[in-house]
MIDOBA-339412 format. One record per residue (C-alpha): residue number from 0; z negated, x negated, y negated; residue in one letter. Coordinates in nm, 3 decimals. Layout:
! MIDOBA-339412
+-----+---------+---------+---------+----+
!   i !      up !    east !   north ! aa !
+-----+---------+---------+---------+----+
! NUM !       Z !       X !       Y !  a !
...
+-----+---------+---------+---------+----+
This chain:
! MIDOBA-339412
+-----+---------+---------+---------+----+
!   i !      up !    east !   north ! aa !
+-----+---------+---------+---------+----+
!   0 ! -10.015 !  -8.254 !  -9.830 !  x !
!   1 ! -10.259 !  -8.322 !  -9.535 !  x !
!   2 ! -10.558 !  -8.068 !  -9.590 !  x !
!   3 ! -10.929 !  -8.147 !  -9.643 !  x !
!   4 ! -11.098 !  -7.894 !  -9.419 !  x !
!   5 ! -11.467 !  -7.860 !  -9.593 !  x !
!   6 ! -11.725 !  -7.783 !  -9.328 !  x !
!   7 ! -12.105 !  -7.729 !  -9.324 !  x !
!   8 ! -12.362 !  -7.843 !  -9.623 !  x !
!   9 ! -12.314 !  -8.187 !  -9.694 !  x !
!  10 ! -12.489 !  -8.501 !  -9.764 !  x !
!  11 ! -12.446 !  -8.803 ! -10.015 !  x !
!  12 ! -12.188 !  -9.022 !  -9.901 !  x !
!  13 ! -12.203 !  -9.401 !  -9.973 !  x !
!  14 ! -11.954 !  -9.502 ! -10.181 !  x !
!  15 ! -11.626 !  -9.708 ! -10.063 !  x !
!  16 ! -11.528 !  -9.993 ! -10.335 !  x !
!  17 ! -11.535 ! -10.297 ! -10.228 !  x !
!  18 ! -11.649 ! -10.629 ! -10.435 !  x !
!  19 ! -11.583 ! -10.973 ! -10.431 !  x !
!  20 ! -11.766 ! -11.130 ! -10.085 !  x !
!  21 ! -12.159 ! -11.207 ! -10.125 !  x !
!  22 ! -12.155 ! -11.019 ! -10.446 !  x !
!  23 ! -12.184 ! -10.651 ! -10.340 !  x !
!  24 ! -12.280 ! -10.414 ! -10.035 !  x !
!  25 ! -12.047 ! -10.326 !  -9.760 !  x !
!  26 ! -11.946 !  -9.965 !  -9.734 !  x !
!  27 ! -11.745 !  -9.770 !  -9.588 !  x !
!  28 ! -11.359 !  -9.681 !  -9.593 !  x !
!  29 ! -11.270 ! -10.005 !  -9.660 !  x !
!  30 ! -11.141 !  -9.956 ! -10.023 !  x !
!  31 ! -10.854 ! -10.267 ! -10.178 !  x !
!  32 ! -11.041 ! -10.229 ! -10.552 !  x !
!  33 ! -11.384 ! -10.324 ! -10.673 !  x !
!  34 ! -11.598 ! -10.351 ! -11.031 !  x !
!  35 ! -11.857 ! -10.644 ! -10.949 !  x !
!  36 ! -12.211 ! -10.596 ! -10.856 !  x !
!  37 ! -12.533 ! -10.672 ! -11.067 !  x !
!  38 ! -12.657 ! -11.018 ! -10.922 !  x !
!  39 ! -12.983 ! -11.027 ! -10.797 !  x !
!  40 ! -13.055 ! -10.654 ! -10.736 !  x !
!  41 ! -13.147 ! -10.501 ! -10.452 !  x !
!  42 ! -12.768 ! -10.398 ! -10.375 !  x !
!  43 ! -12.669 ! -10.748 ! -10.282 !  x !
!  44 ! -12.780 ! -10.730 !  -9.966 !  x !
!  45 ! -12.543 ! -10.575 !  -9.828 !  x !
!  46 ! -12.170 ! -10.759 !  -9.899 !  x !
!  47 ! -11.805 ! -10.685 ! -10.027 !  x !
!  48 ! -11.566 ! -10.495 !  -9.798 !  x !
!  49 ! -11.224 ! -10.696 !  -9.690 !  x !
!  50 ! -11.001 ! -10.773 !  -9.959 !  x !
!  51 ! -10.678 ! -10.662 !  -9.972 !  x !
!  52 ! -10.502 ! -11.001 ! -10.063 !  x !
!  53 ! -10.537 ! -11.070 !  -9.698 !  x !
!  54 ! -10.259 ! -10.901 !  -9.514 !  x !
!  55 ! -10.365 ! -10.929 !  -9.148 !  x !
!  56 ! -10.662 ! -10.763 !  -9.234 !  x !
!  57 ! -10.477 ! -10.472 !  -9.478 !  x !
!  58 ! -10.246 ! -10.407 !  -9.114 !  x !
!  59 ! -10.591 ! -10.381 !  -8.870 !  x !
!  60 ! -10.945 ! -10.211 !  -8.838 !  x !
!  61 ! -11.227 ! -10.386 !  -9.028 !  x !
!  62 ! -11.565 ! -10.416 !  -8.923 !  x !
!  63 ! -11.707 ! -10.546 !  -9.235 !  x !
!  64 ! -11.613 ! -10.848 !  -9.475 !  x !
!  65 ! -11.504 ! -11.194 !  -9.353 !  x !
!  66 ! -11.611 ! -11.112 !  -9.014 !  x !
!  67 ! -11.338 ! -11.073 !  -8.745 !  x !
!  68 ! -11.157 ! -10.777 !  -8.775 !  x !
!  69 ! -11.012 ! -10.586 !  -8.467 !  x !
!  70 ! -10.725 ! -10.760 !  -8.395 !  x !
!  71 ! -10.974 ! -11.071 !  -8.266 !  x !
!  72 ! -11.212 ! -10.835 !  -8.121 !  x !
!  73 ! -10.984 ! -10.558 !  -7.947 !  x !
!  74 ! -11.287 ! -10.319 !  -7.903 !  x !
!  75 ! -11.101 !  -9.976 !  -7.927 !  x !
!  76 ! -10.792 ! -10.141 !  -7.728 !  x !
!  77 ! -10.468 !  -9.936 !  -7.711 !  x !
!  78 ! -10.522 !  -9.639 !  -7.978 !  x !
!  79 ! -10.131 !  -9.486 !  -7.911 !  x !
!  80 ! -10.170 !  -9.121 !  -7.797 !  x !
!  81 ! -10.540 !  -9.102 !  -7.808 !  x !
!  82 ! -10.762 !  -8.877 !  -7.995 !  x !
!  83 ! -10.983 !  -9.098 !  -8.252 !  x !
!  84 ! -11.243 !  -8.986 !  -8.463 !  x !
!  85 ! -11.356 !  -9.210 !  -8.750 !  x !
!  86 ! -11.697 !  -9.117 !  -8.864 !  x !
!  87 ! -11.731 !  -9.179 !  -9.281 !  x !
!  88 ! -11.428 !  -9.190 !  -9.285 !  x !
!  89 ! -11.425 !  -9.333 !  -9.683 !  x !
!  90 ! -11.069 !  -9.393 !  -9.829 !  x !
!  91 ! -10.936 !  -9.437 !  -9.486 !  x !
!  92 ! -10.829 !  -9.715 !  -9.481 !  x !
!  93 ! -10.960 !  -9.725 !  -9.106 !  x !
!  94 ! -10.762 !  -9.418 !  -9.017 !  x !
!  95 ! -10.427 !  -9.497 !  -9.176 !  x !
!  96 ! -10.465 !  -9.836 !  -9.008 !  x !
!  97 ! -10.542 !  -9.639 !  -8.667 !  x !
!  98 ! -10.255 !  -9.372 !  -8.775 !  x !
!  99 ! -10.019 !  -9.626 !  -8.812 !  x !
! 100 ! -10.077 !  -9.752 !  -8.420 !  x !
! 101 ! -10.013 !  -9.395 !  -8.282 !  x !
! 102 ! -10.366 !  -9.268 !  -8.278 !  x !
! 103 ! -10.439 !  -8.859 !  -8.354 !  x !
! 104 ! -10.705 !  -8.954 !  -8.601 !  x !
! 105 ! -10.980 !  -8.741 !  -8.720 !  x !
! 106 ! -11.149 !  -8.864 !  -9.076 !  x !
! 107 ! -11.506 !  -8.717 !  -9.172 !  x !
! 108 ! -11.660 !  -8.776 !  -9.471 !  x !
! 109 ! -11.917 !  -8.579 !  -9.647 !  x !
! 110 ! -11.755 !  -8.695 ! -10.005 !  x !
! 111 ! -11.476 !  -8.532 ! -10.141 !  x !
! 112 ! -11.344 !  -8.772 ! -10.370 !  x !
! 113 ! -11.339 !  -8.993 ! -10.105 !  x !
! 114 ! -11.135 !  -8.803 !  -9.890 !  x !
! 115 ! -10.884 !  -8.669 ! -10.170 !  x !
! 116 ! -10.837 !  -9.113 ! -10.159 !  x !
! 117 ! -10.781 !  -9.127 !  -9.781 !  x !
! 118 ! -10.544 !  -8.815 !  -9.815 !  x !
! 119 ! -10.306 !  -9.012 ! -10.102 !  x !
! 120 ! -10.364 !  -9.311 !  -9.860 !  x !
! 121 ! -10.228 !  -9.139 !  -9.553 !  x !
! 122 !  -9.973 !  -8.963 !  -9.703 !  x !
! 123 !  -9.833 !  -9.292 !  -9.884 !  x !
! 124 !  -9.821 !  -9.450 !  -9.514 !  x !
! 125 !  -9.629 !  -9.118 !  -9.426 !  x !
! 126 !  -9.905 !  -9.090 !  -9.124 !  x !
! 127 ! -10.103 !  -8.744 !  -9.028 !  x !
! 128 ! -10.441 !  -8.827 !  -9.052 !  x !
! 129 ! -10.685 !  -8.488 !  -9.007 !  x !
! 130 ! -10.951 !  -8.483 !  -9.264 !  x !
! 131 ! -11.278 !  -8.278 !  -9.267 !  x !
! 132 ! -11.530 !  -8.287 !  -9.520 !  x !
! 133 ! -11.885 !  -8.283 !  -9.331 !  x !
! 134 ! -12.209 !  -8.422 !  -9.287 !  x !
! 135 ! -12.170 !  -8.711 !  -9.009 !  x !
! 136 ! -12.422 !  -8.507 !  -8.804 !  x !
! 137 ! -12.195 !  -8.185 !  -8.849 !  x !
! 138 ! -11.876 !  -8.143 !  -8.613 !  x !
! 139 ! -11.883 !  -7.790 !  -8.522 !  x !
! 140 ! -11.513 !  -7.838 !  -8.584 !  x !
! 141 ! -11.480 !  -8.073 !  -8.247 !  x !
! 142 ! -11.522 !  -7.948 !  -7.898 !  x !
! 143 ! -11.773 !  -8.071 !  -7.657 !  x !
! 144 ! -11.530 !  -8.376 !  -7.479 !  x !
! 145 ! -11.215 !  -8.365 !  -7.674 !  x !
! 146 ! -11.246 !  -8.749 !  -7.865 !  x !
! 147 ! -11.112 !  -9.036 !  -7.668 !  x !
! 148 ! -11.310 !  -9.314 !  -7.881 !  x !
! 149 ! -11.514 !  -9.265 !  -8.259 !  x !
! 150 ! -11.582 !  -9.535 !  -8.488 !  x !
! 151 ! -11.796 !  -9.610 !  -8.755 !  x !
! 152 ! -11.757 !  -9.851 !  -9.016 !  x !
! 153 ! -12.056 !  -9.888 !  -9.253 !  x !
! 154 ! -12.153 !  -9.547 !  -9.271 !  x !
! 155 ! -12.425 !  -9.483 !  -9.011 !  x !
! 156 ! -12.677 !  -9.686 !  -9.228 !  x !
! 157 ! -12.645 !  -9.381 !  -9.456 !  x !
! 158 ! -12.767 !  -9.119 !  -9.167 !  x !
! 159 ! -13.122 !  -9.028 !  -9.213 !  x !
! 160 ! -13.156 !  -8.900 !  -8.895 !  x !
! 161 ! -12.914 !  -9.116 !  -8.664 !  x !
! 162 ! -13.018 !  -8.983 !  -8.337 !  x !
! 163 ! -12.873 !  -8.619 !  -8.451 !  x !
! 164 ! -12.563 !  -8.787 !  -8.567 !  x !
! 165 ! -12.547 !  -8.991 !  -8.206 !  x !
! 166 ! -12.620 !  -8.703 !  -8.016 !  x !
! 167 ! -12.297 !  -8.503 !  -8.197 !  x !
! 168 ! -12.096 !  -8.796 !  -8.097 !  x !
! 169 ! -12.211 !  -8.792 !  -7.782 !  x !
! 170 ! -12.107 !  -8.433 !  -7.743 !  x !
! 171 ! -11.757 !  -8.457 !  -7.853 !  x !
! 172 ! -11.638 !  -8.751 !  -7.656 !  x !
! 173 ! -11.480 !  -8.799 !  -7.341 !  x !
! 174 ! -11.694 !  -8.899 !  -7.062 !  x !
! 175 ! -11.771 !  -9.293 !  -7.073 !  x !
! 176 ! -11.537 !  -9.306 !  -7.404 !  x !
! 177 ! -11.680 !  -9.594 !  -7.660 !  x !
! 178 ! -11.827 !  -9.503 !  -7.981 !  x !
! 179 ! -11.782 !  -9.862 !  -8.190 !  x !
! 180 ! -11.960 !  -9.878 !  -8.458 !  x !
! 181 ! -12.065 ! -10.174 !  -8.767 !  x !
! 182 ! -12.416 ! -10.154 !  -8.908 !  x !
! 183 ! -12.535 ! -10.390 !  -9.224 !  x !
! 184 ! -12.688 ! -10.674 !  -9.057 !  x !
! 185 ! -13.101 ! -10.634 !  -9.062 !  x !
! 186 ! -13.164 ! -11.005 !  -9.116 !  x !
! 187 ! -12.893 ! -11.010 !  -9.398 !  x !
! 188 ! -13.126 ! -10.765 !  -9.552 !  x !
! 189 ! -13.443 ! -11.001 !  -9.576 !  x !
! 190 ! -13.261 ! -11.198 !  -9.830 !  x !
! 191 ! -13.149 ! -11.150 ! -10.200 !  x !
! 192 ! -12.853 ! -11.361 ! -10.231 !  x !
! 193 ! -12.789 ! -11.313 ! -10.615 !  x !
! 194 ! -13.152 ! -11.422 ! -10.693 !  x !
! 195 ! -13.330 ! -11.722 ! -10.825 !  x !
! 196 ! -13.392 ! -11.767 ! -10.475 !  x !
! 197 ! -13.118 ! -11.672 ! -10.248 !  x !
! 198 ! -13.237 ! -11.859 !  -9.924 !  x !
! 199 ! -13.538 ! -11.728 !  -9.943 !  x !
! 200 ! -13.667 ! -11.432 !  -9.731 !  x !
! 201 ! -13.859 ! -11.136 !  -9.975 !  x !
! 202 ! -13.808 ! -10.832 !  -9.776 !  x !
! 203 ! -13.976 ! -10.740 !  -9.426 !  x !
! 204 ! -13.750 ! -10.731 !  -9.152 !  x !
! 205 ! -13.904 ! -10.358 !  -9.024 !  x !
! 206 ! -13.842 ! -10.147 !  -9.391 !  x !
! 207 ! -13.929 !  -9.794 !  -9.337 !  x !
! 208 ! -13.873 !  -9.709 !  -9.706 !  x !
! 209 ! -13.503 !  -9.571 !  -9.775 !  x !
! 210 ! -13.323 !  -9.834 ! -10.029 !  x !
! 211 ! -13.152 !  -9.660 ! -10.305 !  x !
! 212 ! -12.844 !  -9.860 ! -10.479 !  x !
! 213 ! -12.564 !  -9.759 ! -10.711 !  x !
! 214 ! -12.160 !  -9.758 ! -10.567 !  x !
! 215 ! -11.985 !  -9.723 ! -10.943 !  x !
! 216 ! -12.101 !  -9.346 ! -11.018 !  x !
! 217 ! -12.226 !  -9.316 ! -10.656 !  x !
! 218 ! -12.580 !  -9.266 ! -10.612 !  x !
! 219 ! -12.615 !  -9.413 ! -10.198 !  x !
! 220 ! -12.913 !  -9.401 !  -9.999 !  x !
! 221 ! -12.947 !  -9.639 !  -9.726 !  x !
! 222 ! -13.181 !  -9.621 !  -9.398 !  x !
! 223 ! -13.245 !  -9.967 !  -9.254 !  x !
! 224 ! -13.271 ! -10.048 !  -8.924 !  x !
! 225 ! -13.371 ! -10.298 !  -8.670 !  x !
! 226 ! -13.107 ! -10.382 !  -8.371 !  x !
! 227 ! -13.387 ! -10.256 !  -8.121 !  x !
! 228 ! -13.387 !  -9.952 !  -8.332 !  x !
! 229 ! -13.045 !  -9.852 !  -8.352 !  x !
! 230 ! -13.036 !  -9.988 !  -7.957 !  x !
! 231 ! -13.308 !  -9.734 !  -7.858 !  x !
! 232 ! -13.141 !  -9.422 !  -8.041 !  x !
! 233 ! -12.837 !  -9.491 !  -7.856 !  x !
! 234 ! -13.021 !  -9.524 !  -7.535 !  x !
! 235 ! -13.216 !  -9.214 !  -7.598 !  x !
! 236 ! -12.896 !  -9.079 !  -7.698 !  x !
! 237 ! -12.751 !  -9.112 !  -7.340 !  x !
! 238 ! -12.544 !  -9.422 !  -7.424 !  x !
! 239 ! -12.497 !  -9.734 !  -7.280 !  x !
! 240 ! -12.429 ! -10.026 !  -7.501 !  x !
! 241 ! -12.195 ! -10.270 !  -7.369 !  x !
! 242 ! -12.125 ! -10.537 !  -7.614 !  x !
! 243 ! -12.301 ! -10.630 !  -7.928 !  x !
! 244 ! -12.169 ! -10.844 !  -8.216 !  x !
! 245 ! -12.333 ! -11.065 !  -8.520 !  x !
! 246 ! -12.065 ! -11.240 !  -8.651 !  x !
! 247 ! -12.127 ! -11.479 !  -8.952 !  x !
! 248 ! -11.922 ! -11.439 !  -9.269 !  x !
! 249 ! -11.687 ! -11.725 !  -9.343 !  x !
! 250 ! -11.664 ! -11.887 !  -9.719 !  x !
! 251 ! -12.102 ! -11.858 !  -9.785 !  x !
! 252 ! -12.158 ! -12.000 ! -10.123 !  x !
! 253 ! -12.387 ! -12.348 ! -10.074 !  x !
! 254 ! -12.754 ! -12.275 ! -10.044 !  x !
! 255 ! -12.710 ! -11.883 !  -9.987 !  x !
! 256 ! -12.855 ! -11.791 !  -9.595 !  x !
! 257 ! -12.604 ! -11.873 !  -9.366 !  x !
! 258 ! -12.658 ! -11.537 !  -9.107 !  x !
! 259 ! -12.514 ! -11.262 !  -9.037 !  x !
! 260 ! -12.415 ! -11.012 !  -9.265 !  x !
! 261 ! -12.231 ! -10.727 !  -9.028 !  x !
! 262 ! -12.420 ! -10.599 !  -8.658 !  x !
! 263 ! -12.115 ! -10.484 !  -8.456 !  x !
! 264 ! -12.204 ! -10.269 !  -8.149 !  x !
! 265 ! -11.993 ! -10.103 !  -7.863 !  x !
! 266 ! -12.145 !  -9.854 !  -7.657 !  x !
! 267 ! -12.015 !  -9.601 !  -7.388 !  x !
! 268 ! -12.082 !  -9.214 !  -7.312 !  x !
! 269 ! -12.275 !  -9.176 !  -7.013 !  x !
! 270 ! -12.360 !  -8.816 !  -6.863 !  x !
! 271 ! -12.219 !  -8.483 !  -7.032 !  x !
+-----+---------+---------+---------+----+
């Protein structure tokens, strides 16, 4: 059994089953089973995770749903031998995947359920993934410049406070290693694709109000943010972004807004 190593007090974690595409939100883990989403409510702004009917994607790392995945985008490169930490973590599917390629992976998740998921997960791949239950902020458990990369699928639009969570990241990795990490889209967010009026725009791009949705029994809390947003924090946060992705979904339903759904950004450690 591969332990779940519980670690300071914890937050909410977003939840990690995925939906059919353009139905539900996007979230993190990057789970093979979903119940559908209400249409029209607020949740549909953010869509399904992959699906697991589509093998290439089952065997790579996912960014978010019918966007590229990272076999097109080689962002991490060559895992084998290096020390990976994948922040909200979910079910793992992430961390088998990266497991599986000869990574040391670390999974954090502040959920527990979640993680007792990724455990089964890992331990049906026969892989050693290292699981700690923890805010994404927390890693007391990681030395200062002992991660070789981190990614973060999905769960950073969780973080209240993503500069703390940045700045923890920052600590633990190498110097000039890549954190990679795949926000919900802003400009997917204007929209309300299950509604009477699914092209239309009825939300602000700059929300400052937290939006609240339901995962199956999982209450989530989401924190929206604009790309100059998250760009500044990571600036702030002594990073230096070096590539930045808005891939549109393939398969949008006629007269649904044809943008992007999934903000993909790489950035680098600079400084100690």
């Amino acid at each position: 059994m591969l332990p779940v190593i519980p670690a300071r007090s914890l937050r909410g974690g977003a939840g990690t089953i995925p939906r059919p595409a353009f139905v539900g939100r996007q979230t993190r883990g990057m789970s093979d089973v979903s119940p559908p989403a209400t249409p029209g409510s607020s949740v549909s702004r953010r869509y399904a995770t992959s699906q697991a009917s589509d093998p290439a994607r089952a065997t790579s790392v996912v960014y978010g749903t019918d966007v590229p995945s990272e076999s097109d985008l080689r962002l991490l490169g060559p895992v084998e031998g290096k020390r990976l930490l994948d922040l909200g973590c979910g079910i793992g599917h992430n961390a088998v995947v990266l497991a599986r390629q000869g990574a040391k992976v670390l999974g954090v998740d502040p959920d527990a359920a979640l993680l007792a998921q990724a455990r089964q997960r890992a331990e049906a791949a026969e892989v050693k993934v290292e699981l700690h239950q923890s805010a994404l902020a927390d890693l007391p458990f990681l030395r200062s410049d002992s991660v070789d990369a981190a990614l973060s699928v999905m769960a950073l639009a969780t973080a209240e406070d993503l500069a703390r969570v940045f700045r923890q990241v920052h600590r633990v990795l190498k110097p000039e290693a890549q954190l990679v990490a795949s926000f919900p889209h802003p400009v997917s967010g204007l929209f309300e694709p299950g509604g009477a009026e699914p092209a239309k725009a009825v939300h602000p791009y700059q929300r400052s109000e937290p939006v609240t949705w339901q995962e199956g029994p999982r209450t989530v809390v989401d924190h929206p943010r604009t790309i100059a947003e998250i760009f500044t924090t990571l600036h702030r946060s002594s990073f230096v972004v070096d590539q930045v992705l808005e891939p549109v979904p393939s398969g949008i339903p006629t007269g649904w807004p044809v943008v992007p759904t999934t903000l993909i950004i790489r950035a680098r450690k600079q400084g100690n």
